[in-house]
N, C-alpha and C positions, 0 to 999 in steps of 0.2 A: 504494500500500500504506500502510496504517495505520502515524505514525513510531515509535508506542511498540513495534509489532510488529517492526518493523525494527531499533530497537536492541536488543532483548532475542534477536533474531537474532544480530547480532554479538556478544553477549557471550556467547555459550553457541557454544561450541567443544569437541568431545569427539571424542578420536584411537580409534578404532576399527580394533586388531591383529584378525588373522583367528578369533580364540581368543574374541576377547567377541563376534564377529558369530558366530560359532559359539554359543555360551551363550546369546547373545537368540533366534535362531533355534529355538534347543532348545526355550525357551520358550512359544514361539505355541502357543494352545488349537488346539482343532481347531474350536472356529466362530468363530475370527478368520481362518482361513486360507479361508474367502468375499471375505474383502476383499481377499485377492491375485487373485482370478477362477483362483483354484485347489481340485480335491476331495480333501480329506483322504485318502479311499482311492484315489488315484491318485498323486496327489505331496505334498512338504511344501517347504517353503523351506527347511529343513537338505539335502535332498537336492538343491537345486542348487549347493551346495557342493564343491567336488575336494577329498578328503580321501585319495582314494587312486590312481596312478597303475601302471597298470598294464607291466612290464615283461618282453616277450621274452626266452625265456630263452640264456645265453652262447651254445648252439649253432647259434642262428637270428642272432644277430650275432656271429660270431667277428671273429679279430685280424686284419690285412690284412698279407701282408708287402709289403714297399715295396723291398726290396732284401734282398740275403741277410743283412746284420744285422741291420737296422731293421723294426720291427714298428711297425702304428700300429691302433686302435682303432676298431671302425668305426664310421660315420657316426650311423648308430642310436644305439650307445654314448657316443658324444662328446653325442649331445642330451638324452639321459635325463640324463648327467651334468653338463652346463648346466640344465636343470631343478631338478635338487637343489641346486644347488650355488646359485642364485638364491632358490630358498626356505628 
């Protein structure tokens, strides 16, 4: 590789949150989205983004009793709520 290309490689460092890969995405024309080998009226590169998680509702995961006082959370519950709790 070319060295001038290599160093102007390392000095160009830019931290990219989910919010400005969100915002560049938004951006793309729609006859740049040829160059992903993607069609416009099918998909976009924002749409392979998770911006939304879909969650069962409490009756389909209810509380679990574990003994007559203790209650605990079900499994389902506990993972959606690792989920949030990570992003």
């Amino acid at each position: 590789m070319n060295p001038d290309i290599e160093k102007s490689l390392k000095d160009t460092h830019e931290e990219l949150d989910p919010l400005k890969v969100q915002q560049i995405f938004s951006k793309i024309r729609d006859e740049d989205i040829a160059l992903f080998h993607m069609q416009a009226s099918l998909c976009r590169p924002l749409d392979l983004l998770v911006t939304h998680v879909p969650a069962p509702p409490v009756c389909i995961r209810p509380t679990v009793a574990v003994s007559a006082n203790v209650k605990n959370e079900d499994d389902l519950t506990m993972q959606i709520a690792e989920m949030v709790y990570c992003n």
